[in-house]
N, C-alpha and C positions, 0 to 999 in steps of 0.2 A: 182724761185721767192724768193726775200730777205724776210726773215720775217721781222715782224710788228716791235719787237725789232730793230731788225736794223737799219730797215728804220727810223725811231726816234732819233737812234743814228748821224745819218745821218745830218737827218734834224736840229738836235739840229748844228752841225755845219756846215752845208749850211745859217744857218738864220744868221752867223756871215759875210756874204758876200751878202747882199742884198745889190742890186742897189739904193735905196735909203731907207731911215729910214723913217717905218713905222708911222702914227698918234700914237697919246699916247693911243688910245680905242684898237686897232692893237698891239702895246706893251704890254700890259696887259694883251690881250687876250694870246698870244704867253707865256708870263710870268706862267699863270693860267694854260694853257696846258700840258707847259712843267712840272710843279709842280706836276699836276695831275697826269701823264702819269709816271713819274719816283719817286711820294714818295705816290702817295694816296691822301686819305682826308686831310685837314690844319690841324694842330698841333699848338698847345702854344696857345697863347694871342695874341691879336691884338694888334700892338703896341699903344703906348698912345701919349697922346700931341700933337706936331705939326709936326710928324711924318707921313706928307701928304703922303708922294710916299708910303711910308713903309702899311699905310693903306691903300691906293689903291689897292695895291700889295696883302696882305691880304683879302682883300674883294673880289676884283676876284678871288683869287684862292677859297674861302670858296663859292663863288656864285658857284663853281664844284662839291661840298662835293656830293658824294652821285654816281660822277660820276665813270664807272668801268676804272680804268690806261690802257686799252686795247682802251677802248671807247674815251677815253683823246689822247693817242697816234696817233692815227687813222686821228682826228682834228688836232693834232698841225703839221703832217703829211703832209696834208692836205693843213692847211694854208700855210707853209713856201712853199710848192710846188706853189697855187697861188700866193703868193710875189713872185717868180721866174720865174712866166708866165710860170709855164707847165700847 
């Protein structure tokens, strides 16, 4: 059975070939998992202004803080598998 790394790795590029684009809550989430799963808790600053996506982006990922990168991988794993109907 592939490990948990792999499978991640995997998944990171199966999710470039979904049948169709996810909603933006769906984006996001996939965005914060994958963040999590391969660097950890958020780092830096949130960005400022009107830097809408960029803060969205940021906020999900820190809405993980806390989460362990095994636990992160597992979910984004996960999700991209149900976007693929397995």
């Amino acid at each position: 059975m592939p490990e948990l790394k792999e499978l991640f790795e995997k998944a990171s590029v199966e999710v470039k070939t979904l049948p169709k684009k996810p909603d933006n809550d769906t984006l996001l989430k996939l965005y914060a998992l994958y963040k999590q799963g391969a660097e950890g808790d958020v780092s830096g600053q949130r960005p400022g202004g009107f830097d809408f996506v960029g803060n969205a982006k940021f906020d999900a990922w820190a809405e993980l803080k806390g989460t362990a990168q095994e636990a992160a991988q597992q979910r984004y794993v996960d999700l991209v598998g149900r976007l693929l109907g397995r």
